[in-house]
C-alpha positions in Angstrom: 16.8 29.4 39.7 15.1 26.2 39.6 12.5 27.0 37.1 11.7 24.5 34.4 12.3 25.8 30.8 8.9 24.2 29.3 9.0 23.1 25.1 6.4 25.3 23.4 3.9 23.1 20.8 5.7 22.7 17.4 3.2 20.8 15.5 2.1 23.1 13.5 5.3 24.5 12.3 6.1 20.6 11.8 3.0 19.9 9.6 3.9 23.2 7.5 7.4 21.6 6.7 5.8 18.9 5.6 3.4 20.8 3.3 6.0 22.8 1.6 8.0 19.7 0.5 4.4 17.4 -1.0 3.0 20.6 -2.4 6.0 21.3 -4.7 6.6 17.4 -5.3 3.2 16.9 -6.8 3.3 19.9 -9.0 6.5 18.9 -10.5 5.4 15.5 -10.8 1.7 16.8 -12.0 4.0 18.0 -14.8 2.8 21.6 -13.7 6.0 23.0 -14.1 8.7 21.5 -16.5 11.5 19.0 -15.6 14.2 21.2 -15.6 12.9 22.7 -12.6 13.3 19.7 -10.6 16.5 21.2 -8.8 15.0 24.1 -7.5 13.0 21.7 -5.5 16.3 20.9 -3.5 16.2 23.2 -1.2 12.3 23.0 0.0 13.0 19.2 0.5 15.7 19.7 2.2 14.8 22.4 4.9 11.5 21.6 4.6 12.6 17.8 5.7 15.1 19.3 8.5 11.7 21.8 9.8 10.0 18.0 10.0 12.6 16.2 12.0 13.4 19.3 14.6 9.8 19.9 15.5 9.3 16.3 15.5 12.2 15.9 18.4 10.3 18.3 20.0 7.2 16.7 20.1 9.3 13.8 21.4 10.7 16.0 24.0 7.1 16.9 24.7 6.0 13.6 25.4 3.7 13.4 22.1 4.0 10.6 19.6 1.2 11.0 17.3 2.7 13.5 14.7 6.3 13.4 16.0 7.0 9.7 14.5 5.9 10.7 11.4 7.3 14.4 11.1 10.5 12.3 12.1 10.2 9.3 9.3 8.9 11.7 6.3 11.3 14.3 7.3 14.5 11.9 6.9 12.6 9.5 4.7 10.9 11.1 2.0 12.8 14.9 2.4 16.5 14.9 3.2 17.2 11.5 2.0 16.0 12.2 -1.7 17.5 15.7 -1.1 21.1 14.5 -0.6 20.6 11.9 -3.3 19.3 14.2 -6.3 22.6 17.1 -4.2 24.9 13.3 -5.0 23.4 13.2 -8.7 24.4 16.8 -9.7 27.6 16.6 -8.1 28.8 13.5 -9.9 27.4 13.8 -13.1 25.5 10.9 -12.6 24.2 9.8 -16.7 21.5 7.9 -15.2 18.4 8.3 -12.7 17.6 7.2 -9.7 15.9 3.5 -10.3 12.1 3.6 -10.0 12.2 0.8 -8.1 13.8 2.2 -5.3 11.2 5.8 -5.0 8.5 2.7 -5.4 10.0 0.6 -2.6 10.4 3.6 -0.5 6.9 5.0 -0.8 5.1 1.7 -0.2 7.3 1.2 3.5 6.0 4.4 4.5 2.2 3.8 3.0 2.6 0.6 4.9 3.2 3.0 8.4 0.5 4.8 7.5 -2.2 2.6 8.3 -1.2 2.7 11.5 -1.0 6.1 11.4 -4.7 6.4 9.6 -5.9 4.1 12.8 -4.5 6.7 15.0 -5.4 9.8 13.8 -9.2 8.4 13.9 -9.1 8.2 17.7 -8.4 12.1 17.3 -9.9 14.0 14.5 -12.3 12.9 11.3 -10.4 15.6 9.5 -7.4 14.3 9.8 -8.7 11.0 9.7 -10.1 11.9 6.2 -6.7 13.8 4.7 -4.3 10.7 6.2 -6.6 8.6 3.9 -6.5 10.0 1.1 -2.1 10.3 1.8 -1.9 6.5 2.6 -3.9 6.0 -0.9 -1.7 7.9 -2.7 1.1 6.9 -1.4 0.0 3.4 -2.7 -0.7 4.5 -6.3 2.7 6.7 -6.3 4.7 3.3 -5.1 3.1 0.5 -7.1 3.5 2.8 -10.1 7.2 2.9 -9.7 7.2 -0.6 -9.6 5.3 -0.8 -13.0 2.3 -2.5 -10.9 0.1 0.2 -11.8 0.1 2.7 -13.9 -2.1 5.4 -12.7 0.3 7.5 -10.1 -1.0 10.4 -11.2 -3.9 10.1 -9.1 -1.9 9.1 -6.3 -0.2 12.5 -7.0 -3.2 14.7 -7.2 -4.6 12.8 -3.9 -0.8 13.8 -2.0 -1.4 17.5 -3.2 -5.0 17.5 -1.8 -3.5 16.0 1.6 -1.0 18.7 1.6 -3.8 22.0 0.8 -5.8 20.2 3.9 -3.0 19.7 6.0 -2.5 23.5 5.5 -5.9 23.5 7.5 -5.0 21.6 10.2 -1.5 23.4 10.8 -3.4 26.5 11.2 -6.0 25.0 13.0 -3.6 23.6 15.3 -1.8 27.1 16.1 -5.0 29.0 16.5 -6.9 26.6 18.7 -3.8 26.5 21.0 -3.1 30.4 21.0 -6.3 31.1 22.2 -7.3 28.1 23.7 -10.8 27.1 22.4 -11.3 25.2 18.9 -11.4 28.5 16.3 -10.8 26.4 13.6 -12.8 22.9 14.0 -11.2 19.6 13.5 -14.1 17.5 13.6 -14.6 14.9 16.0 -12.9 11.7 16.8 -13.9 8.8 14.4 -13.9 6.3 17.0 -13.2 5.7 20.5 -10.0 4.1 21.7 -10.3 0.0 23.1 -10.5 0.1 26.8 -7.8 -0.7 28.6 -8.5 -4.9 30.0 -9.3 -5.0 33.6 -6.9 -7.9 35.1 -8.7 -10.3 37.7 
């Protein structure tokens, strides 16, 4: 009696939800596979979104805020949000589609959080540094193009499939190095050093 039930890491399990929904995303819009197949991407958005938010509580729970804010905000954001939309679409019939300018407006408020994120991830890992770049960039290409600003999201899309295939990497990184407690799979190290703290007169 008494003893404290600890929260075991879900980080990687987190980052692997997010994987599986960018993965599929870019393929379909990479024109990989046809339109027609866009519903069958329900379901990875989705549960892949809901894998997102619940490890990202956890990491909450855990006292972590690096990857739980944004396993929260992408999960809800860009997974179950679009999710329930395209579920709305097909149950109503709806004759038209979803307005590019809202995807584009969407994308560039979460591109817009990732700098900070980009910032943060430097004081941890140049890995991760390096695939949060290359996600905020393509985020930016994916957005302005639904706005019409530019018209070269394609990129932006093959940059948010080559986040994904690294972040694949880190999630297994991230379970290994934990299970046996020494850094199996390398991360790289911190890009810079956080500012010290001021020291108050």
């Amino acid at each position: 009696m008494g003893k404290e039930v600890s929260w075991g890491n879900a980080q990687a399990c987190g980052i692997l939800g997010l994987c599986t929904v960018v993965i599929p995303l870019s393929v379909l819009n990479l024109g990989w596979i046809p339109p027609e197949g866009a519903p069958l991407i329900i379901p990875w958005l989705l549960f892949g979104g809901l894998v997102q938010v619940i490890c990202g509580l956890i990491d909450f729970r855990r006292g972590g805020t690096l990857l739980a804010t944004p396993l929260v905000l992408f999960g809800l954001m860009l997974c179950i949000t679009p999710a329930v939309g395209e579920m709305v679409k097909i149950w109503i019939k709806a004759p038209a589609p979803v307005p590019p300018f809202l995807h584009g407006v969407g994308f560039l408020v979460v591109a817009a959080y990732v700098l900070a994120l980009l910032y943060a991830t430097g004081l941890v890992s140049s890995t991760v540094f390096t695939l949060v770049l290359l996600l905020d960039v393509g985020l930016w290409l994916v957005g302005l193009t639904f706005l019409g600003v530019v018209g070269i999201g394609v990129i932006g899309w093959y940059l948010l499939l080559i986040f994904a295939l690294g972040m694949v990497y880190v999630a297994c990184a991230v379970y290994l190095n934990e299970l046996f407690g020494r850094p199996v799979l390398p991360l790289g190290a911190p890009m810079f050093k956080p500012p010290s703290a001021s020291v108050s007169g």
